[in-house]
Chimera marker file (.cmm) of the C-alpha trace (Angstrom):
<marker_set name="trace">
<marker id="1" x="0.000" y="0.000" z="0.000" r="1" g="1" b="0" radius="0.5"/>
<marker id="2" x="0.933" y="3.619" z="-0.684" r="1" g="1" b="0" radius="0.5"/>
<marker id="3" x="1.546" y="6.183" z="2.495" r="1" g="1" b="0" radius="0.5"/>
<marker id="4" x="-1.569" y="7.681" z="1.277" r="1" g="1" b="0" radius="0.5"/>
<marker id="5" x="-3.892" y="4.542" z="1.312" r="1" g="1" b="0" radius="0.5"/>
<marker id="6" x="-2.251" y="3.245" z="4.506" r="1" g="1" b="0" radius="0.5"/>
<marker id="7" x="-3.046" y="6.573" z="5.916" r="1" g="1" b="0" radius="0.5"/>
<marker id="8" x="-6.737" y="6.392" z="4.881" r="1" g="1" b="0" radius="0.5"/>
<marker id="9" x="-7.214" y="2.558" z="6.050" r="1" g="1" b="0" radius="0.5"/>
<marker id="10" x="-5.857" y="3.804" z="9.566" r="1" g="1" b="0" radius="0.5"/>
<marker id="11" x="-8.341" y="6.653" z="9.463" r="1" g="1" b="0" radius="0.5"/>
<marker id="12" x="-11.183" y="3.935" z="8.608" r="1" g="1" b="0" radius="0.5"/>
<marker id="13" x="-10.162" y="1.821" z="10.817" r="1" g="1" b="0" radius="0.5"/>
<marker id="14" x="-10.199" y="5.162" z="13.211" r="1" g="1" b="0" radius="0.5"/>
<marker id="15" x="-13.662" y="5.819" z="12.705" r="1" g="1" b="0" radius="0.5"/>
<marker id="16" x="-14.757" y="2.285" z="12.539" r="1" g="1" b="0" radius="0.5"/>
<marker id="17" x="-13.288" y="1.899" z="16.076" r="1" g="1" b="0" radius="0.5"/>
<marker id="18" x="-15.019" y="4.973" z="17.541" r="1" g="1" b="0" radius="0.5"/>
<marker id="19" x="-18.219" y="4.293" z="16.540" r="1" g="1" b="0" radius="0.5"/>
<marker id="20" x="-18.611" y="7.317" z="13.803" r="1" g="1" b="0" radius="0.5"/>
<marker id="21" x="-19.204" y="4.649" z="11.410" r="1" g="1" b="0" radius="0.5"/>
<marker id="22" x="-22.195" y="2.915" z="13.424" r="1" g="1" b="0" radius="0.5"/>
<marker id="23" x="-23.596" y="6.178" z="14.298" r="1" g="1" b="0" radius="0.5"/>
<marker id="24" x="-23.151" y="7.927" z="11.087" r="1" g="1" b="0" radius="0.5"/>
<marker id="25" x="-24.735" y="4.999" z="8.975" r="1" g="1" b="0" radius="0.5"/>
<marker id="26" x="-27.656" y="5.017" z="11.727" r="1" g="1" b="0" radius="0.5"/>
<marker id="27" x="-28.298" y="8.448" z="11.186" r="1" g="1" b="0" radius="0.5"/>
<marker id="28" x="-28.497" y="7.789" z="7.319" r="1" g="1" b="0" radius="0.5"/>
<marker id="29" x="-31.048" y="5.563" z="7.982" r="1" g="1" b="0" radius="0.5"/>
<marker id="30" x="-33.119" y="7.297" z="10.190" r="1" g="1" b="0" radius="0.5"/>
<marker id="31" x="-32.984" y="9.994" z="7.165" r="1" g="1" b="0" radius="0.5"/>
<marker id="32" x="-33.745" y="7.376" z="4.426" r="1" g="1" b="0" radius="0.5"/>
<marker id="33" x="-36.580" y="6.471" z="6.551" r="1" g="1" b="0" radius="0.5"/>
<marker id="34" x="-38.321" y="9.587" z="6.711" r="1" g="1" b="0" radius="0.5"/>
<marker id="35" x="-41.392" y="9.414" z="4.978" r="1" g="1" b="0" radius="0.5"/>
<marker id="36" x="-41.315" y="13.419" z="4.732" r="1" g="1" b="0" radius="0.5"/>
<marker id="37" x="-37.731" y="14.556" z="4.129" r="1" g="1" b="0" radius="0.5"/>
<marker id="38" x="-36.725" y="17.306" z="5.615" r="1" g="1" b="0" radius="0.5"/>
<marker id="39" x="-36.115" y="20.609" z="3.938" r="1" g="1" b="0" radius="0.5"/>
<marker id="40" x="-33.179" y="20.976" z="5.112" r="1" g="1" b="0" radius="0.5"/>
<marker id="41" x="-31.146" y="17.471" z="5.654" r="1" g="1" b="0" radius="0.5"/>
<marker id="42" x="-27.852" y="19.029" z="7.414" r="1" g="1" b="0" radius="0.5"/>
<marker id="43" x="-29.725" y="20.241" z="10.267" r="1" g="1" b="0" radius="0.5"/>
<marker id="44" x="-31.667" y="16.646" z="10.547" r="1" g="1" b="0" radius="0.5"/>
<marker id="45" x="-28.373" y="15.040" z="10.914" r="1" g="1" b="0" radius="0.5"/>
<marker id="46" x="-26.820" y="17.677" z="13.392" r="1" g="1" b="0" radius="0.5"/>
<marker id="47" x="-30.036" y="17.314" z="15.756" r="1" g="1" b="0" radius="0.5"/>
<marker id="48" x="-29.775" y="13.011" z="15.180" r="1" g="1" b="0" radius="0.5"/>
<marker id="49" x="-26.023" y="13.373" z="16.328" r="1" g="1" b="0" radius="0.5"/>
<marker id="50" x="-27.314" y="15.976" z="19.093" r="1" g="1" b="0" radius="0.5"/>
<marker id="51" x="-26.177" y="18.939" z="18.250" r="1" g="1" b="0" radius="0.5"/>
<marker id="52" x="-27.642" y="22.584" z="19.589" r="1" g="1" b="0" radius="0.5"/>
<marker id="53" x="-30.003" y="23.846" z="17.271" r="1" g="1" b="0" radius="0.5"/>
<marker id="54" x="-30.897" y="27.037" z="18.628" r="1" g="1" b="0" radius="0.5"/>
<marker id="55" x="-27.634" y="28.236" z="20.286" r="1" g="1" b="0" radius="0.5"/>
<marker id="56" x="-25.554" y="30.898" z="19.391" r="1" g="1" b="0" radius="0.5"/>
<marker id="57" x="-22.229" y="29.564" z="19.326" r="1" g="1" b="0" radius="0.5"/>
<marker id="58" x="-20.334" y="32.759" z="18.842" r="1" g="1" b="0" radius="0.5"/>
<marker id="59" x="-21.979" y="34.059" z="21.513" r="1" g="1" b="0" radius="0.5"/>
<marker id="60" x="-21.258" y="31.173" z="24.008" r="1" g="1" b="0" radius="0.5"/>
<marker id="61" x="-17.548" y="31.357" z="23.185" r="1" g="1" b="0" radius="0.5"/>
<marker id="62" x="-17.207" y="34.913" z="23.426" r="1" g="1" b="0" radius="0.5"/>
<marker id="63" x="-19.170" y="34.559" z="26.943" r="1" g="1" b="0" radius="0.5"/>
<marker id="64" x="-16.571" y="32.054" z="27.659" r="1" g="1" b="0" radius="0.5"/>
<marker id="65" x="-13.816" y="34.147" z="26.829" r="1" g="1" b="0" radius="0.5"/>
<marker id="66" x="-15.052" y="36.730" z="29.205" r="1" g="1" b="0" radius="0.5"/>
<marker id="67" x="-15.593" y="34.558" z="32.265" r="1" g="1" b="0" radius="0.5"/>
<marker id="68" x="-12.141" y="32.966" z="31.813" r="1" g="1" b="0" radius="0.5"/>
<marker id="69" x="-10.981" y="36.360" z="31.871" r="1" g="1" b="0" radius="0.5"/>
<marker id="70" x="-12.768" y="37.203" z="34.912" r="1" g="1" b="0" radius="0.5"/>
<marker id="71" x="-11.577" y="33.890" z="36.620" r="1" g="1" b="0" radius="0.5"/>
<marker id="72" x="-7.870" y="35.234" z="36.338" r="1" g="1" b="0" radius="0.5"/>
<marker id="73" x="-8.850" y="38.511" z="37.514" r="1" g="1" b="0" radius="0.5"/>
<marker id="74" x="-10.522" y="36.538" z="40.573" r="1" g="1" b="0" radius="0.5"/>
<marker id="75" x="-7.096" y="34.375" z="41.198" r="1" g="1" b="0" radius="0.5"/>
<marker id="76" x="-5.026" y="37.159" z="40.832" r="1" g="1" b="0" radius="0.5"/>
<marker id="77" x="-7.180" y="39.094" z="44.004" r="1" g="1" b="0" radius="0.5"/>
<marker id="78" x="-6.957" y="36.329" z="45.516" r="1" g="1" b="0" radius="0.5"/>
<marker id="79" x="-3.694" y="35.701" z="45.251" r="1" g="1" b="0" radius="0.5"/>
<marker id="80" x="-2.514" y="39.563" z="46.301" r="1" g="1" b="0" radius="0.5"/>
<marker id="81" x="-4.918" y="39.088" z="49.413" r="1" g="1" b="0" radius="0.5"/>
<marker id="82" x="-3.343" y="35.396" z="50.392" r="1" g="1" b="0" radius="0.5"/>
<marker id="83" x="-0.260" y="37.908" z="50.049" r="1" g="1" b="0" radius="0.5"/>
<marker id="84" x="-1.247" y="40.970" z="52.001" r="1" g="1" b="0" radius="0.5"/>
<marker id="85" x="-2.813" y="38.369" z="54.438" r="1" g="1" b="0" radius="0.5"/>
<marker id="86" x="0.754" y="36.495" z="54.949" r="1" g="1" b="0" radius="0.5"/>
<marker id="87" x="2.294" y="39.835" z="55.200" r="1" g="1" b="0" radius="0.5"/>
<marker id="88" x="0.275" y="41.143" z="57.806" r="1" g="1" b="0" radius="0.5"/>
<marker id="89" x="0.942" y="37.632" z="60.248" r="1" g="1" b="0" radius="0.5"/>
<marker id="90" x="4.577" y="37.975" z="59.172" r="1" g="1" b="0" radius="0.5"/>
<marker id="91" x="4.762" y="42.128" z="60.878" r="1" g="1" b="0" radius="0.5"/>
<marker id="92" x="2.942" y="40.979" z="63.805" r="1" g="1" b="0" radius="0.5"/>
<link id1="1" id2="2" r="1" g="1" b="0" radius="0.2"/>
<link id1="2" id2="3" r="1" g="1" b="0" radius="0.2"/>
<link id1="3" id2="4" r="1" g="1" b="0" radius="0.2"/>
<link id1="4" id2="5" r="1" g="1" b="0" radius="0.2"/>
<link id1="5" id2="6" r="1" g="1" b="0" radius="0.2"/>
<link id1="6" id2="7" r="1" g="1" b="0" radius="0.2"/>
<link id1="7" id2="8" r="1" g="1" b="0" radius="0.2"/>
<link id1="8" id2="9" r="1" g="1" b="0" radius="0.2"/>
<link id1="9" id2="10" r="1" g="1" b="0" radius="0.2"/>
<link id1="10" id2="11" r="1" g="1" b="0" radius="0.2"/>
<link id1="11" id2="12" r="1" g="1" b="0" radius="0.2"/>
<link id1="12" id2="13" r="1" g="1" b="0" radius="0.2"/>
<link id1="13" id2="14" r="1" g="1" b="0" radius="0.2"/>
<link id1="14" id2="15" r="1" g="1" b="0" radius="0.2"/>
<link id1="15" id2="16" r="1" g="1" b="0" radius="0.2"/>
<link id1="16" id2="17" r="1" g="1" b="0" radius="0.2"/>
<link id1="17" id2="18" r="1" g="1" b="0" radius="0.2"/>
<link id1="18" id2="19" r="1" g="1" b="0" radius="0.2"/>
<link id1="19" id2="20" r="1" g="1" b="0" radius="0.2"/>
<link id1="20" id2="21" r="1" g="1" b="0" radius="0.2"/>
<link id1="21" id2="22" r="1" g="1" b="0" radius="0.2"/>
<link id1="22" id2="23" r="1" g="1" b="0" radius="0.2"/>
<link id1="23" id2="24" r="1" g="1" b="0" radius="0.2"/>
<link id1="24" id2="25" r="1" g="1" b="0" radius="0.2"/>
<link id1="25" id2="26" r="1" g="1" b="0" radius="0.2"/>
<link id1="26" id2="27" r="1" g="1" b="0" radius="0.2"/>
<link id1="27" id2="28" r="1" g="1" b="0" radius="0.2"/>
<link id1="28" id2="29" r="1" g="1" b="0" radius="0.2"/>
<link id1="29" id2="30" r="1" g="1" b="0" radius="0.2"/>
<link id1="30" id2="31" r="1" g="1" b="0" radius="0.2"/>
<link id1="31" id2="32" r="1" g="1" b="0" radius="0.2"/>
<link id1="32" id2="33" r="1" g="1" b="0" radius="0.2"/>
<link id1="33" id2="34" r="1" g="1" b="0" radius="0.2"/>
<link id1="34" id2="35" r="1" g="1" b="0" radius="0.2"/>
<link id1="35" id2="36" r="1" g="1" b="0" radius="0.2"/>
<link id1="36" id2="37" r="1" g="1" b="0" radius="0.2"/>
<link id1="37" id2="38" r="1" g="1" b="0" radius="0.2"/>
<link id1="38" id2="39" r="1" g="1" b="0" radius="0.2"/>
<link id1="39" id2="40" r="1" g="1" b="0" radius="0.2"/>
<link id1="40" id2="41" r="1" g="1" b="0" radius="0.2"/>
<link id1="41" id2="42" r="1" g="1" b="0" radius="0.2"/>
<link id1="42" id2="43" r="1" g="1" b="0" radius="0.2"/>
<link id1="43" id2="44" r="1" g="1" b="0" radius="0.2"/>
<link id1="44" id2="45" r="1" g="1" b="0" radius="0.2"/>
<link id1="45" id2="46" r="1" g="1" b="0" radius="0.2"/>
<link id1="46" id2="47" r="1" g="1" b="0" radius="0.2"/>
<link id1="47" id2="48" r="1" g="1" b="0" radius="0.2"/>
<link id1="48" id2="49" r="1" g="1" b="0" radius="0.2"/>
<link id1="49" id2="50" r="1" g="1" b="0" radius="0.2"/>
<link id1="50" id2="51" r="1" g="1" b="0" radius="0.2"/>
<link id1="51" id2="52" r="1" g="1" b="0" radius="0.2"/>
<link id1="52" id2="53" r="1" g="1" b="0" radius="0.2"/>
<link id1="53" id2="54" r="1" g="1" b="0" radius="0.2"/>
<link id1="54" id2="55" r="1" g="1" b="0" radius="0.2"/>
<link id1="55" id2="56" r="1" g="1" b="0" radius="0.2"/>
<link id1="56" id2="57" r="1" g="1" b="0" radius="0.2"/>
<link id1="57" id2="58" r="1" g="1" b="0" radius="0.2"/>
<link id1="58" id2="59" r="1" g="1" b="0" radius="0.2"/>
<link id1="59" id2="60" r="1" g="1" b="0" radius="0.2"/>
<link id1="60" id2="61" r="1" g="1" b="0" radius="0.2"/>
<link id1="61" id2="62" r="1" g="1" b="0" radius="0.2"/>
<link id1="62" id2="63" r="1" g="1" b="0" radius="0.2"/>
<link id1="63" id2="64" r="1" g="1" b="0" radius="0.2"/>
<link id1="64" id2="65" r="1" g="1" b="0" radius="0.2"/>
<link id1="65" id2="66" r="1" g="1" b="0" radius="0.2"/>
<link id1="66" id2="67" r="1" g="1" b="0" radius="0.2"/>
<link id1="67" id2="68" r="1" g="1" b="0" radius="0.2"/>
<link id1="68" id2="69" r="1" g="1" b="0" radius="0.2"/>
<link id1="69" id2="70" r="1" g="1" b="0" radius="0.2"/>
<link id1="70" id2="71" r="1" g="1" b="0" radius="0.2"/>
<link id1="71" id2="72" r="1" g="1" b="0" radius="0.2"/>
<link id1="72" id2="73" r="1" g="1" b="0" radius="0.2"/>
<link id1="73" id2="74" r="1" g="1" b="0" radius="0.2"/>
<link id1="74" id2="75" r="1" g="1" b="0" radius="0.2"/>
<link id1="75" id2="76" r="1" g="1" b="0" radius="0.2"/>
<link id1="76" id2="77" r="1" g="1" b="0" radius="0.2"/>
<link id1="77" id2="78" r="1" g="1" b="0" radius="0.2"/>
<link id1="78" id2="79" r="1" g="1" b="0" radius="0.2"/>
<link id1="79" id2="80" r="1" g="1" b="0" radius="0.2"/>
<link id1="80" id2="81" r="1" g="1" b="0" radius="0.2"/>
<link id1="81" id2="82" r="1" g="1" b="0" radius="0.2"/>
<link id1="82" id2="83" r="1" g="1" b="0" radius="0.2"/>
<link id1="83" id2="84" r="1" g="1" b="0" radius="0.2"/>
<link id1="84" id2="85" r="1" g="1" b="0" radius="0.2"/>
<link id1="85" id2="86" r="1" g="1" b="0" radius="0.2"/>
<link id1="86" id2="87" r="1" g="1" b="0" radius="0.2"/>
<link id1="87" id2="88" r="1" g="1" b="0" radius="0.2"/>
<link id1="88" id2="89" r="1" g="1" b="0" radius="0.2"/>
<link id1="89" id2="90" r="1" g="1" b="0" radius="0.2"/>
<link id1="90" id2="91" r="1" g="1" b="0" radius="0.2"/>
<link id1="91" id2="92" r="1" g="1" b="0" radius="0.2"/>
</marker_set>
């Protein structure tokens, strides 16, 4: 085999292993078996593998992105207080 088709057998064999195969051909099926099809089939798979369909991603990671900034804001206080704290014991 060529580095390319031993590269794509170990990615099968990937996928096969984690389930993405099982779960991919399920949702397939569940889409063949329809009777109506959905308009729009991309969002019937995302919702069959459980994805959010009515979250605003963006807006969750920019949200997250904030409060991680505020977390090292919080540890920093905290750490200048556990500082001014062992200062204080040390002068009395």
């Amino acid at each position: 085999m060529t580095s390319t088709e031993t590269k794509k057998e170990e990615f099968r064999k990937y996928l096969e292993k984690a389930g993405v195969i099982d779960q991919l051909t399920r949702v397939l099926v569940g889409l063949y078996e329809e009777p109506e099809k959905p308009n729009n089939a991309v969002e019937f798979i995302k919702s069959c593998l459980g994805a959010p369909s009515d979250t605003d991603v963006e807006k969750l990671k920019q949200e997250n992105e904030e409060l991680k900034g505020k977390v090292m804001d919080l540890e920093k206080k905290v750490e200048e207080l556990q500082n001014e704290l062992e200062n204080e014991r040390a002068n009395n």
